[in-house]
Every structure is written in structure tokens, then in C-alpha cells.
PDB file as gemmi writes it, atoms N, CA and C in Angstrom:
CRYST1    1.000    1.000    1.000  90.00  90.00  90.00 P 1                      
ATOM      1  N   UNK A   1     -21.125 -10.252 -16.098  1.00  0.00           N  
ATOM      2  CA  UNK A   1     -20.575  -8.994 -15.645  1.00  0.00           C  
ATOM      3  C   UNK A   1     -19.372  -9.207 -14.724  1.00  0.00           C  
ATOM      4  N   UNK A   2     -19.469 -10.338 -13.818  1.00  0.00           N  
ATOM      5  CA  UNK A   2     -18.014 -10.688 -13.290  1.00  0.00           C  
ATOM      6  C   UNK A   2     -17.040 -10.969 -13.814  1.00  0.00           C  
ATOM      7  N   UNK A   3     -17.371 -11.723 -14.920  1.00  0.00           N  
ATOM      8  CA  UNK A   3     -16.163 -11.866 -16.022  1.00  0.00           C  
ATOM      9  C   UNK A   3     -15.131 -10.775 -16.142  1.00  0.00           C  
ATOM     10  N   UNK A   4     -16.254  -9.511 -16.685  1.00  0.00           N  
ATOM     11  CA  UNK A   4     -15.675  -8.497 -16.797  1.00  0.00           C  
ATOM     12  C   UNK A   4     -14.948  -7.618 -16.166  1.00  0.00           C  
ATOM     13  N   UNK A   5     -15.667  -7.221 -14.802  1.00  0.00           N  
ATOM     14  CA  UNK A   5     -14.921  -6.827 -13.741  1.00  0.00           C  
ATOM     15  C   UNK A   5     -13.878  -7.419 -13.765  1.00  0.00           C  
ATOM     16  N   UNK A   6     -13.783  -8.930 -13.214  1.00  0.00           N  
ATOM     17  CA  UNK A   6     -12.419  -9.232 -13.437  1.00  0.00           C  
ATOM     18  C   UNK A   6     -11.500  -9.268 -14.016  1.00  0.00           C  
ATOM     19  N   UNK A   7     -11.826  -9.232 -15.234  1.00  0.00           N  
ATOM     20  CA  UNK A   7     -10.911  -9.162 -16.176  1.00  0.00           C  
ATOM     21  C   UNK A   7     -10.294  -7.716 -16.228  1.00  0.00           C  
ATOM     22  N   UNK A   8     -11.004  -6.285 -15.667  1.00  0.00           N  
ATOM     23  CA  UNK A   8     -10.416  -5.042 -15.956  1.00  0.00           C  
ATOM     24  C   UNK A   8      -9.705  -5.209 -14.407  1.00  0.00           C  
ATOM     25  N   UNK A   9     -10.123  -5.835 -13.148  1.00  0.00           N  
ATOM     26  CA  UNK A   9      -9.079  -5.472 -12.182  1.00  0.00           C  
ATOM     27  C   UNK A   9      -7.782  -6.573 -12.598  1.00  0.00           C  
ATOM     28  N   UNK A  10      -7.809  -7.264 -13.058  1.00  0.00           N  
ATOM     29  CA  UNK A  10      -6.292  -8.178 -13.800  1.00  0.00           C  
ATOM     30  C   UNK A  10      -5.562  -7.003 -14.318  1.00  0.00           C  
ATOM     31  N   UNK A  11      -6.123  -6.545 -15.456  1.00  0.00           N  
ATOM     32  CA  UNK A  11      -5.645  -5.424 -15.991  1.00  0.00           C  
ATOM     33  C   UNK A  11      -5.180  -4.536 -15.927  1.00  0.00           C  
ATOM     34  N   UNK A  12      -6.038  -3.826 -14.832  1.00  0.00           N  
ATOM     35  CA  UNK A  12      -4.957  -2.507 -14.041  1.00  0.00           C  
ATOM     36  C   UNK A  12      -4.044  -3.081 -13.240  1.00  0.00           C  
ATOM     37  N   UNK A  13      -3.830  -4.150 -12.646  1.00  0.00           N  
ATOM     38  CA  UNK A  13      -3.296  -5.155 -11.403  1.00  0.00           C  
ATOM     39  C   UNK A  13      -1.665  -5.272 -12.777  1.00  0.00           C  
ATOM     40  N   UNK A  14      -2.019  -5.746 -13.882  1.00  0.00           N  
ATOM     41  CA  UNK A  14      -0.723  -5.768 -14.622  1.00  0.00           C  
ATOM     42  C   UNK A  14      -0.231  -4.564 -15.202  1.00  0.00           C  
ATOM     43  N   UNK A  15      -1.117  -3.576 -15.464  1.00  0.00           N  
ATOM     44  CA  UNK A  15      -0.832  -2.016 -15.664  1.00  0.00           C  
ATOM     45  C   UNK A  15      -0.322  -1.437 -15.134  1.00  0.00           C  
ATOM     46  N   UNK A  16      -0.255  -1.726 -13.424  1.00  0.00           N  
ATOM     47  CA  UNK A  16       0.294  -1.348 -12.444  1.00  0.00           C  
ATOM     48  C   UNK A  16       1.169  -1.828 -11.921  1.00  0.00           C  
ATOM     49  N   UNK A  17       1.646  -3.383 -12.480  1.00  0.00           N  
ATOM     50  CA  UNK A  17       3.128  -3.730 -12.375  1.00  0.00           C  
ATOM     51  C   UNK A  17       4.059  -3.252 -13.241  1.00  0.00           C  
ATOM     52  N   UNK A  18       3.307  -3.537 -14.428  1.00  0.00           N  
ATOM     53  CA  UNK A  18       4.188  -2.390 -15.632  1.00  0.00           C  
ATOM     54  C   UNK A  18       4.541  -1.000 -15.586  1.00  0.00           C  
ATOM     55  N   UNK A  19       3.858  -0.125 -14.972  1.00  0.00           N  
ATOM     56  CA  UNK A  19       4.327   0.934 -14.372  1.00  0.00           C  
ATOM     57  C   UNK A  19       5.904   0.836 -12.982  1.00  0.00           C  
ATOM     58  N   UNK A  20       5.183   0.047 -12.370  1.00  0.00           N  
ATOM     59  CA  UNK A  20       6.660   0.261 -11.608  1.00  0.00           C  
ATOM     60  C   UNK A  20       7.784  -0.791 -11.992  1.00  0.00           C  
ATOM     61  N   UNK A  21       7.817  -1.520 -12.669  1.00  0.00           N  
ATOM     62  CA  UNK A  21       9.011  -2.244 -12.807  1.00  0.00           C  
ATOM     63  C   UNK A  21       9.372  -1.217 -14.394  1.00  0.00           C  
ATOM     64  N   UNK A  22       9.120  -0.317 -14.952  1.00  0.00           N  
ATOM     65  CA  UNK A  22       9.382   0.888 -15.667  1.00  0.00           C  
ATOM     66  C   UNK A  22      10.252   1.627 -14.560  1.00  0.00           C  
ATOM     67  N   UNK A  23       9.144   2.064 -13.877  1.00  0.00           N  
ATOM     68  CA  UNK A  23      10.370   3.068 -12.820  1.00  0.00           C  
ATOM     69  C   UNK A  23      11.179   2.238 -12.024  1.00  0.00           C  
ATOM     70  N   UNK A  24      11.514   1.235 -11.503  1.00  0.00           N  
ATOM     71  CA  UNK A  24      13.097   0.799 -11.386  1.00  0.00           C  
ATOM     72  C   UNK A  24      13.526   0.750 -12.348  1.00  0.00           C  
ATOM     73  N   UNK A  25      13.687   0.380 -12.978  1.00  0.00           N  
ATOM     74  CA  UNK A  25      14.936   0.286 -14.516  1.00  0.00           C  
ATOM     75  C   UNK A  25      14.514   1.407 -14.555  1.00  0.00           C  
ATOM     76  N   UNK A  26      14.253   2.618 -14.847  1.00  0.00           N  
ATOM     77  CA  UNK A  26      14.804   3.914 -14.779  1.00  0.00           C  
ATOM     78  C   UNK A  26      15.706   4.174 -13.472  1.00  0.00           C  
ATOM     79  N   UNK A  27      15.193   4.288 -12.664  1.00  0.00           N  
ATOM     80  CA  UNK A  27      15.931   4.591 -11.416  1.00  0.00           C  
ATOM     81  C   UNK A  27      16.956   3.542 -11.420  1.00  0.00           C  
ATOM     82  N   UNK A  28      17.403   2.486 -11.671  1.00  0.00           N  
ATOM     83  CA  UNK A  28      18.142   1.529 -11.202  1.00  0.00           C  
ATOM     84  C   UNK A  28      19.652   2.516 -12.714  1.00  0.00           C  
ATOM     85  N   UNK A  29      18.930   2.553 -14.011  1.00  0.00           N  
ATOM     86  CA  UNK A  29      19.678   3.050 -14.779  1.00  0.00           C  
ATOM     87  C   UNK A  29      20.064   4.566 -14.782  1.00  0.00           C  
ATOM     88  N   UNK A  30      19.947   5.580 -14.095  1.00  0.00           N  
ATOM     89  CA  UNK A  30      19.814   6.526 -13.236  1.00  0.00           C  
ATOM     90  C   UNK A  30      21.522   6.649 -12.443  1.00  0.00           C  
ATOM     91  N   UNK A  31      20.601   5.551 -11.329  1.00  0.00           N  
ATOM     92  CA  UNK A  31      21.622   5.368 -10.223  1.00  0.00           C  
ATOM     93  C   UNK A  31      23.109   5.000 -10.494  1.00  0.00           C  
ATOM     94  N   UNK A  32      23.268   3.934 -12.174  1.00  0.00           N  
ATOM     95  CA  UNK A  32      24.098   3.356 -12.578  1.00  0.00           C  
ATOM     96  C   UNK A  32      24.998   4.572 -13.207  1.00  0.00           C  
ATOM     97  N   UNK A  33      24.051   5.450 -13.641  1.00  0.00           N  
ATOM     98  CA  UNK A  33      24.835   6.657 -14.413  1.00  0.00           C  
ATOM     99  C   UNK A  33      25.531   7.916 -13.533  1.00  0.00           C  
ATOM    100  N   UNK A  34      24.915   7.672 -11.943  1.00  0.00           N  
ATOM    101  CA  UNK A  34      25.831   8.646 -11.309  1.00  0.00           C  
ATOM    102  C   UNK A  34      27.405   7.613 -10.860  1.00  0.00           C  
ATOM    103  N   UNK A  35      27.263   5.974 -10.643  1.00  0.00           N  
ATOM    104  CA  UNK A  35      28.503   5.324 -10.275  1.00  0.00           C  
ATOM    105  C   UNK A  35      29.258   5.711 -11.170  1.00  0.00           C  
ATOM    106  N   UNK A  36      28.455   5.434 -12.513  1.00  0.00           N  
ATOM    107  CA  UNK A  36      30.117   4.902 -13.773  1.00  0.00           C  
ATOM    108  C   UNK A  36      30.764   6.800 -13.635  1.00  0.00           C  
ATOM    109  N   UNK A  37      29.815   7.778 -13.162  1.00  0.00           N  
ATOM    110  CA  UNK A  37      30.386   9.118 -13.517  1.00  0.00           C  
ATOM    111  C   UNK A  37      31.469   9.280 -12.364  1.00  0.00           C  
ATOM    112  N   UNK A  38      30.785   8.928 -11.019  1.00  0.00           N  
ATOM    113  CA  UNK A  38      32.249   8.909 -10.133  1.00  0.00           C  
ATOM    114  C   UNK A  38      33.460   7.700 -10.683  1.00  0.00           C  
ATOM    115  N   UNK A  39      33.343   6.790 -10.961  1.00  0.00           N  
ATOM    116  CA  UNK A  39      34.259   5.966 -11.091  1.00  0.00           C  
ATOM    117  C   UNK A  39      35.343   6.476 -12.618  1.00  0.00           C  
ATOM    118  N   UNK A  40      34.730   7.294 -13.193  1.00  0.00           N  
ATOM    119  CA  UNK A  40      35.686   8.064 -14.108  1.00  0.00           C  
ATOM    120  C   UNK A  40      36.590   9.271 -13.228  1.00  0.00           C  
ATOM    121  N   UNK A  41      36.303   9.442 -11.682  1.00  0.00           N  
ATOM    122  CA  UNK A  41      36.987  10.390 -11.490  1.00  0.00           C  
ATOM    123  C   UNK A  41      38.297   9.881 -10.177  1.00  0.00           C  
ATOM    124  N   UNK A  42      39.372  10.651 -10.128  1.00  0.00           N  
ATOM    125  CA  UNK A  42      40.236  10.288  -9.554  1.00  0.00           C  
ATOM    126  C   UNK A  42      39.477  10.395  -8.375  1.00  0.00           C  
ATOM    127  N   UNK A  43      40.368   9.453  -7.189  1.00  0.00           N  
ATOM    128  CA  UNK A  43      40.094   9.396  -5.472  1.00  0.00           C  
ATOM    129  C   UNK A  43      40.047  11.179  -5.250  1.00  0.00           C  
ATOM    130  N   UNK A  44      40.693  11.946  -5.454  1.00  0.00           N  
ATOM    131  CA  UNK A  44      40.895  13.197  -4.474  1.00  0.00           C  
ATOM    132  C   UNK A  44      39.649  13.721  -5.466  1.00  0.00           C  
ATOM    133  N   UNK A  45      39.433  13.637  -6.313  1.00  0.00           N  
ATOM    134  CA  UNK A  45      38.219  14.299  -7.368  1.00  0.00           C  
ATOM    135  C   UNK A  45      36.714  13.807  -6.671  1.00  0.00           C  
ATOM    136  N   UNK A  46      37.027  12.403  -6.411  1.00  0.00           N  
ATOM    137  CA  UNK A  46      35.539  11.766  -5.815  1.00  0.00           C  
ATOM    138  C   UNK A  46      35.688  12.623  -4.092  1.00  0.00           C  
ATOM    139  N   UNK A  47      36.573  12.729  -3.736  1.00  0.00           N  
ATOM    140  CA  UNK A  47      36.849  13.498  -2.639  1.00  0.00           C  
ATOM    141  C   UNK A  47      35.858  15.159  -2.282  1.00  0.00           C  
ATOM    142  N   UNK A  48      36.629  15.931  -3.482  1.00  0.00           N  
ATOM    143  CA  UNK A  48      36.506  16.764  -3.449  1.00  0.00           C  
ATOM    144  C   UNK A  48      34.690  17.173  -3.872  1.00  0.00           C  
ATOM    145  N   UNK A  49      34.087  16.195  -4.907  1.00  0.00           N  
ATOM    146  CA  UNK A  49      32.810  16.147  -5.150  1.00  0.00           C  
ATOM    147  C   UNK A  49      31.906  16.237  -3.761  1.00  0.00           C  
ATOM    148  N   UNK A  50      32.269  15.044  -3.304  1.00  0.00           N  
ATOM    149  CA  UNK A  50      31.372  14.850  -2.037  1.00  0.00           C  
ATOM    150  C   UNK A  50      31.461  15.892  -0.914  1.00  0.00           C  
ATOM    151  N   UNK A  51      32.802  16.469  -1.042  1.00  0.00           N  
ATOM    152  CA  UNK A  51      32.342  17.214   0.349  1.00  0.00           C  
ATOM    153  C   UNK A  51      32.153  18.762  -0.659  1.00  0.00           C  
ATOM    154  N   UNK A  52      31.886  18.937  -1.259  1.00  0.00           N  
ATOM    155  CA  UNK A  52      31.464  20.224  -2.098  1.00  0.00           C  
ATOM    156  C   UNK A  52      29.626  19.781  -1.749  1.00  0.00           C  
ATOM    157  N   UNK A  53      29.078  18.632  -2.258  1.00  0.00           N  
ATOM    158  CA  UNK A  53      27.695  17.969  -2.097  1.00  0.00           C  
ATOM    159  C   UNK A  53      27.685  18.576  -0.507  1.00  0.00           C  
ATOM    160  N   UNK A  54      28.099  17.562  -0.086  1.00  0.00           N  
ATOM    161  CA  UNK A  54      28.076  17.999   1.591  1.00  0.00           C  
ATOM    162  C   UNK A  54      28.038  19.583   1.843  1.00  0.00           C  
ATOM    163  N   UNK A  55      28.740  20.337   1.821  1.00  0.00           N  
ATOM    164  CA  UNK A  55      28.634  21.493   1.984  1.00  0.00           C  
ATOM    165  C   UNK A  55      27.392  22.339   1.549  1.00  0.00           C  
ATOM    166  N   UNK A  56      27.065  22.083   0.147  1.00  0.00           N  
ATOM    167  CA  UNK A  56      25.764  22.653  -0.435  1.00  0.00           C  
ATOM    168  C   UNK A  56      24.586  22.009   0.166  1.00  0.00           C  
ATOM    169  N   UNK A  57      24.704  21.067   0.784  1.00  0.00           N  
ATOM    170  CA  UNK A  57      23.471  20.398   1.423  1.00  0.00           C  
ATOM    171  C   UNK A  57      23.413  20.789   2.962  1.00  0.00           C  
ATOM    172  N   UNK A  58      24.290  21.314   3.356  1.00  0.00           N  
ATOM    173  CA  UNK A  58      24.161  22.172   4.624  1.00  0.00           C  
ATOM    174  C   UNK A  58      23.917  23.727   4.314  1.00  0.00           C  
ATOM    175  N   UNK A  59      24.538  24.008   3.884  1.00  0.00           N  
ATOM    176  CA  UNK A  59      24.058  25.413   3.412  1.00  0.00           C  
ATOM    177  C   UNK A  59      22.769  25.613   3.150  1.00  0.00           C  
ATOM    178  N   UNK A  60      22.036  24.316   2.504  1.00  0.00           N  
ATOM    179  CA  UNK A  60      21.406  24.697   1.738  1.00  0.00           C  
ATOM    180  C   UNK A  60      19.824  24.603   3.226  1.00  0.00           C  
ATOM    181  N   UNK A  61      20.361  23.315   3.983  1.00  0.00           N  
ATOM    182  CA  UNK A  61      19.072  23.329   5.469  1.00  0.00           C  
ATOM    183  C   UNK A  61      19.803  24.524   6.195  1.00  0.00           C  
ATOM    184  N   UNK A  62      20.654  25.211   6.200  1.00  0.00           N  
ATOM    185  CA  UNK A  62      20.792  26.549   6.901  1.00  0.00           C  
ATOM    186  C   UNK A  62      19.576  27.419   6.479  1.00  0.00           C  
ATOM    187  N   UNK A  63      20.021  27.534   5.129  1.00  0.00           N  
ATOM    188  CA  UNK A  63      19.092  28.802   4.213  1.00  0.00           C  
ATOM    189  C   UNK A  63      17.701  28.665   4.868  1.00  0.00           C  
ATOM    190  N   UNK A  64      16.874  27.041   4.222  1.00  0.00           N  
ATOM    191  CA  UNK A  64      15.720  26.746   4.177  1.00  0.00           C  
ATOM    192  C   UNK A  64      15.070  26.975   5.450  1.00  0.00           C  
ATOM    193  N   UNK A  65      16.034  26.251   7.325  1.00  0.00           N  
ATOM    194  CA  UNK A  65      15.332  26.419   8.292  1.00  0.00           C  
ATOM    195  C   UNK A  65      15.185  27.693   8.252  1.00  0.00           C  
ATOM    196  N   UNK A  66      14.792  28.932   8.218  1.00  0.00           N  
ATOM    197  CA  UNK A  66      13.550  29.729   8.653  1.00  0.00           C  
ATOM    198  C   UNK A  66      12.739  29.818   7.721  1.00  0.00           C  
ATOM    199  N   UNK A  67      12.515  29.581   6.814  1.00  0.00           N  
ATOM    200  CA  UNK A  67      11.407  29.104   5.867  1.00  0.00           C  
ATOM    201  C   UNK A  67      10.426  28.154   6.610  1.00  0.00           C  
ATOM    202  N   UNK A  68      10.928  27.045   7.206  1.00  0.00           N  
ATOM    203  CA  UNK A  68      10.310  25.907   8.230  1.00  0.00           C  
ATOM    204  C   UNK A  68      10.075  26.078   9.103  1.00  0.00           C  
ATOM    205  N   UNK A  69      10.927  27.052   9.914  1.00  0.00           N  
ATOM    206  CA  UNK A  69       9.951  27.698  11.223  1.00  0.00           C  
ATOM    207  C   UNK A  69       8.869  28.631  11.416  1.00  0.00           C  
ATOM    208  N   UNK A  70       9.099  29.588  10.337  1.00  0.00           N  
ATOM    209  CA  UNK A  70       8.039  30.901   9.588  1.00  0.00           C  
ATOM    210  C   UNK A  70       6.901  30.578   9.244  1.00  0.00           C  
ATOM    211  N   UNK A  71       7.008  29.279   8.445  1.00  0.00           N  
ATOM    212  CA  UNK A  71       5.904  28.299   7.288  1.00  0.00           C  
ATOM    213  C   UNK A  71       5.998  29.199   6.201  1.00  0.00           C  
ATOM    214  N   UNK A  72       6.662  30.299   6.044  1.00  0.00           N  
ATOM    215  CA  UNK A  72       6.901  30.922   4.573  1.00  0.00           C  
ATOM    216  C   UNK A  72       7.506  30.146   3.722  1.00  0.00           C  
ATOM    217  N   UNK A  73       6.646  30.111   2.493  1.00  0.00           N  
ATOM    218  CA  UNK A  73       6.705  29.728   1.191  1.00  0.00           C  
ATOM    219  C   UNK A  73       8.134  30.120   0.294  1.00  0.00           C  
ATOM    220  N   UNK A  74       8.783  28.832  -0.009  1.00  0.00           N  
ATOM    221  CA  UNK A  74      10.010  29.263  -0.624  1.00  0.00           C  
ATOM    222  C   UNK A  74      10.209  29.202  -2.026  1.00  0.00           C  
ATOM    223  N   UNK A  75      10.164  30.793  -2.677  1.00  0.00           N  
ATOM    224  CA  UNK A  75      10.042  30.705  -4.057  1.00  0.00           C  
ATOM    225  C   UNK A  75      10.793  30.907  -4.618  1.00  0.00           C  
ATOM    226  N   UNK A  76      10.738  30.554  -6.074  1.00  0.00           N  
ATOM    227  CA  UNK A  76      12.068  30.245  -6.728  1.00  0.00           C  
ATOM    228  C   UNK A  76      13.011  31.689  -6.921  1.00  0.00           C  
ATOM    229  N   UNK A  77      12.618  32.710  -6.840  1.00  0.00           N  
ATOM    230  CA  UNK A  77      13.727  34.055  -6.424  1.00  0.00           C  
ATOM    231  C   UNK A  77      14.606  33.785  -5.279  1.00  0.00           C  
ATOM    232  N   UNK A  78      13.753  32.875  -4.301  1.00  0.00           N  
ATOM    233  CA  UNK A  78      14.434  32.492  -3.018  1.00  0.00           C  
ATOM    234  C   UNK A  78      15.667  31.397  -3.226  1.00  0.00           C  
ATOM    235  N   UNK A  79      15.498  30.426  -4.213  1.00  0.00           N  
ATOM    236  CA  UNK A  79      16.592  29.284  -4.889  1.00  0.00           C  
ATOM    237  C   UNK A  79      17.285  30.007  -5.401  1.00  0.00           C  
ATOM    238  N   UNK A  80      16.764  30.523  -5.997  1.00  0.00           N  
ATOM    239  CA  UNK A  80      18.331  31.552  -6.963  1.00  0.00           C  
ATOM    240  C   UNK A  80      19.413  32.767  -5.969  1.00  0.00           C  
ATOM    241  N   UNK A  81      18.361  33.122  -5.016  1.00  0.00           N  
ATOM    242  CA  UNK A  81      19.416  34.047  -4.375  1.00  0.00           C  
ATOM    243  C   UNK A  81      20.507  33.138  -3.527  1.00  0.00           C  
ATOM    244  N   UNK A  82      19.684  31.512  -3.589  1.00  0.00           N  
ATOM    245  CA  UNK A  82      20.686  30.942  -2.302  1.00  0.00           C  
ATOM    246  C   UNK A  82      22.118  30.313  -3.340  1.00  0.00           C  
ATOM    247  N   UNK A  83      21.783  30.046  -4.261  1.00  0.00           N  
ATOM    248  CA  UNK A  83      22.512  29.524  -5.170  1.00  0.00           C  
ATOM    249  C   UNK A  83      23.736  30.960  -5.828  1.00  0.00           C  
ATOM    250  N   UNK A  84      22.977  31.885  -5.485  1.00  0.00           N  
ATOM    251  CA  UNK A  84      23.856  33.106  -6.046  1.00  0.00           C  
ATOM    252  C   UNK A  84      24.901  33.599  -4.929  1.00  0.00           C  
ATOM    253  N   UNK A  85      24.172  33.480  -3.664  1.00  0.00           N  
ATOM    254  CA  UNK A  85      25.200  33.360  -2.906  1.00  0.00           C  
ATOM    255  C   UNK A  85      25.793  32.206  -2.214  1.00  0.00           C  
ATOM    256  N   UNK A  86      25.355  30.978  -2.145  1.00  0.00           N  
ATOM    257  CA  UNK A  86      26.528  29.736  -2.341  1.00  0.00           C  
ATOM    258  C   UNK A  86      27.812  29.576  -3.528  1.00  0.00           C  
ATOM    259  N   UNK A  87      27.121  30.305  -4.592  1.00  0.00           N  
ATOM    260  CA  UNK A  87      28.445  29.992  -5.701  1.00  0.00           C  
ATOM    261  C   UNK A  87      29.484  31.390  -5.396  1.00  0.00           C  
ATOM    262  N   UNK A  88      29.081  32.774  -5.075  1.00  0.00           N  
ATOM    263  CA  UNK A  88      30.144  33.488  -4.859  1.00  0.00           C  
ATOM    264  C   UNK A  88      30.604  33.022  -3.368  1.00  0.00           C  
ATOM    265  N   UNK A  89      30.439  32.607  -2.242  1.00  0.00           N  
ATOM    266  CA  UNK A  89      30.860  31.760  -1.385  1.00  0.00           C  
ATOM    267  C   UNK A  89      32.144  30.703  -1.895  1.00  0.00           C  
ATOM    268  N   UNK A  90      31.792  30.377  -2.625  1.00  0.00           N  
ATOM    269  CA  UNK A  90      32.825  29.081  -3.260  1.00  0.00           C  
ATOM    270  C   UNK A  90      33.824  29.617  -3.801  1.00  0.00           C  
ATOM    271  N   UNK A  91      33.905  30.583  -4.483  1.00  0.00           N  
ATOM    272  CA  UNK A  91      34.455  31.253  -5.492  1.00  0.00           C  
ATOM    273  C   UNK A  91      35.327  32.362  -4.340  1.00  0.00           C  
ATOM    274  N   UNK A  92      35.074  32.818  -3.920  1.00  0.00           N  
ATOM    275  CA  UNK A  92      36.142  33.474  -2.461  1.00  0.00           C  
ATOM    276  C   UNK A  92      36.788  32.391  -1.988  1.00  0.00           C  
ATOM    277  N   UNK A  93      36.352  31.053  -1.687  1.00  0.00           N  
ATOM    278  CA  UNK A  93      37.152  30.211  -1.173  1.00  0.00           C  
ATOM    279  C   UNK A  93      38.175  29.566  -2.026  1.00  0.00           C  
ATOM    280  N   UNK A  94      38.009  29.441  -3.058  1.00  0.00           N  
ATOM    281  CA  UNK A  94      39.082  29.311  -3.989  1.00  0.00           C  
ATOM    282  C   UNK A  94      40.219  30.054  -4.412  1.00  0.00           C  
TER     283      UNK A  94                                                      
END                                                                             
């Protein structure tokens, strides 16, 4: 019966390396596919990406902190209204 045992914790023990060396090479091929996408874009383009990112990622912990102070639940009517008014936001600024 030890045989056995052992032999099924080997098993999950390599089941469970095979699982994550799966998810790096995803993630590693992932990560590779957002470089080669900036590196197709001009300096003022990689420019302009990041601080557009930047901006939506502040906006976006503006929106959320009173959700986090409230403990109210943020549902997806709540993503869409922030996104509906971040993109006409953008769109005046242009």
C-alpha cells in the first residue's frame, strides 16, 4: 500500500509541476505579445498609450474608492457606467 501512496503523491507532485510550468509559458507568451505590440508602435504612440493606461487607472481607483470605503458591491452596471463616462471624458478632451 506504500508503494502506492507513493506512487500517486509522485504523481500529483509531477501534475502539479506540469500545471505551472503550463502557466508560465502562457504568461511568459502573453507578456511577449504585449512587448512585440508596443515595439510596433512609434515613441510618441508608446507615449501616448501609457499615459492614456495611466489615466484610466486613476480614474478608475477614483471611481472604485467609495465602493471600498462603503463595502458596497461593485456591479457590472457600475463598470459600464464608469467606462461610459471615462470614454465621453476622453472624447471632450480630444
Amino acid at each position: 500500500m506504500t508503494s502506492l501512496t507513493e506512487s500517486m503523491v509522485h504523481w500529483l507532485q509531477e501534475y502539479e509541476a506540469m500545471g505551472k510550468r503550463k502557466r508560465e509559458e502562457a504568461l511568459a507568451r502573453a507578456e511577449g505579445a504585449g512587448s512585440d505590440f508596443m515595439q510596433t508602435l512609434g515613441h510618441v504612440q508608446q507615449i501616448e498609450l501609457l499615459h492614456g493606461l495611466n489615466d484610466m487607472a486613476s480614474e478608475l481607483k477614483s471611481f472604485l474608492a467609495p465602493f471600498g470605503e462603503s463595502g458596497k458591491t461593485v456591479t457590472s452596471a457600475d463598470i459600464h457606467e464608469f467606462f461610459e463616462d471615462f470614454n465621453q471624458k476622453r472624447r471632450r478632451r480630444n
